[in-house]
C-alpha beads as a LAMMPS data file, in Angstrom:
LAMMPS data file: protein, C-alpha beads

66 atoms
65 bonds

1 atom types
1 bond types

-500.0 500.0 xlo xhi
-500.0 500.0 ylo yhi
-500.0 500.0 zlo zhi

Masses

1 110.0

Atoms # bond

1 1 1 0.000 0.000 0.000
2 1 1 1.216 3.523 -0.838
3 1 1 1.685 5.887 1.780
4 1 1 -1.473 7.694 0.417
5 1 1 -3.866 4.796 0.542
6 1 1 -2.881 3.952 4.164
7 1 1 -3.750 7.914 5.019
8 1 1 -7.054 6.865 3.264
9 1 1 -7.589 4.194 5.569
10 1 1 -6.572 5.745 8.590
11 1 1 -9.079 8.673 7.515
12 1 1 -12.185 5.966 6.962
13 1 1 -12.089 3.612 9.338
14 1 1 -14.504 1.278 6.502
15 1 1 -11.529 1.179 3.679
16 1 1 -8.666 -0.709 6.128
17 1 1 -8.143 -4.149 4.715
18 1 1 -5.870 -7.179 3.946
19 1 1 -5.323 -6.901 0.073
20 1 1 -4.543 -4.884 -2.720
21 1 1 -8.109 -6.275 -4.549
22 1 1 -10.006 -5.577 -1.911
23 1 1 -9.045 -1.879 -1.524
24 1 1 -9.691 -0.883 -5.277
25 1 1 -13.534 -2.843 -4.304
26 1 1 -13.568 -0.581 -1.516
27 1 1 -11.991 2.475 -3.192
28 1 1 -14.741 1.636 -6.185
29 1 1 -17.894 1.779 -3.566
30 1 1 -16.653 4.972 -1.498
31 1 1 -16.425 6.231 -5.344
32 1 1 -20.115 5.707 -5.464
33 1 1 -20.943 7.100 -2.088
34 1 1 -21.727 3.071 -1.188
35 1 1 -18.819 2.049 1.162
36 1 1 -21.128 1.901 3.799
37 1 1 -24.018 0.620 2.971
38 1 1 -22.222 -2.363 1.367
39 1 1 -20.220 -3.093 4.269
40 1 1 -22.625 -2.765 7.023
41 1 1 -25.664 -4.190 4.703
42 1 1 -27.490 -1.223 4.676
43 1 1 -31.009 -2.131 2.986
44 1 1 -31.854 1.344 2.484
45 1 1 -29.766 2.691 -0.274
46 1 1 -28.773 6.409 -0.637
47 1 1 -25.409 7.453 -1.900
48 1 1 -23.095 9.344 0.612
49 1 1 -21.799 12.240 -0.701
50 1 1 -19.145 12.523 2.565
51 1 1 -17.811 9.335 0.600
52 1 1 -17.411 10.473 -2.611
53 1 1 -16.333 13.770 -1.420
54 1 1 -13.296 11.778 -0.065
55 1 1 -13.259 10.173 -2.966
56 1 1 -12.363 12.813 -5.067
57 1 1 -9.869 13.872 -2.579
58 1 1 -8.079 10.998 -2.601
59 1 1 -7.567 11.147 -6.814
60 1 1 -6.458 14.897 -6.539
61 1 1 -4.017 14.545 -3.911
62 1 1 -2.603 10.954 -5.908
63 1 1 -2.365 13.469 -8.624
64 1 1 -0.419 16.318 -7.084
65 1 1 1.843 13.367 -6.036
66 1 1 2.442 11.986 -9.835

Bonds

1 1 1 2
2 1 2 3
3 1 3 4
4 1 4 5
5 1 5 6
6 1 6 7
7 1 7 8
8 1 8 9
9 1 9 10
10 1 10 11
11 1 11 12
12 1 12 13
13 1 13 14
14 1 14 15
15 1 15 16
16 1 16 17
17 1 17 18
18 1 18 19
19 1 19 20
20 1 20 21
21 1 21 22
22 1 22 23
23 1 23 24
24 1 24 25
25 1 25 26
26 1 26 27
27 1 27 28
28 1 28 29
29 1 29 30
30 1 30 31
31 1 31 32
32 1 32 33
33 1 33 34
34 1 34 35
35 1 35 36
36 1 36 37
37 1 37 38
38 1 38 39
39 1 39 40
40 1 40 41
41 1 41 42
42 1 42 43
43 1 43 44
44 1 44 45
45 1 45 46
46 1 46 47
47 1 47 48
48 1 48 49
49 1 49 50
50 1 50 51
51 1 51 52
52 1 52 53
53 1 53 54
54 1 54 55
55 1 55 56
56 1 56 57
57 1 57 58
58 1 58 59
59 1 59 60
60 1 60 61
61 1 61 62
62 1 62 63
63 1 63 64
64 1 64 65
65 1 65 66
């Protein structure tokens, strides 16, 4: 994991995990605004824009970095 994706975890508690695969999955639903609802089976569905709000953070500051 890059130094920037473990920030991201540390930052949302719902992204730490064990593998590479998983965190893109993860990175895909918070990308969505669905992190949550997938991981804590949330039957009422409504897109989180805190998530994708972090998100988008996330691919700007990987940017700046490139």
């Amino acid at each position: 994991m890059t130094p920037r994706e473990k920030q991201l975890m540390q930052e949302i508690p719902l992204m730490k995990c064990g593998n590479k695969a998983e965190f893109l999955q993860r990175l895909q639903w918070l990308s969505e605004g669905m992190l949550r609802n997938h991981l804590e089976s949330v039957t009422n569905y409504t897109q989180s824009r805190s998530e994708i709000e972090a998100y988008l953070a996330f691919k700007r500051s990987n940017h700046e970095n490139i």
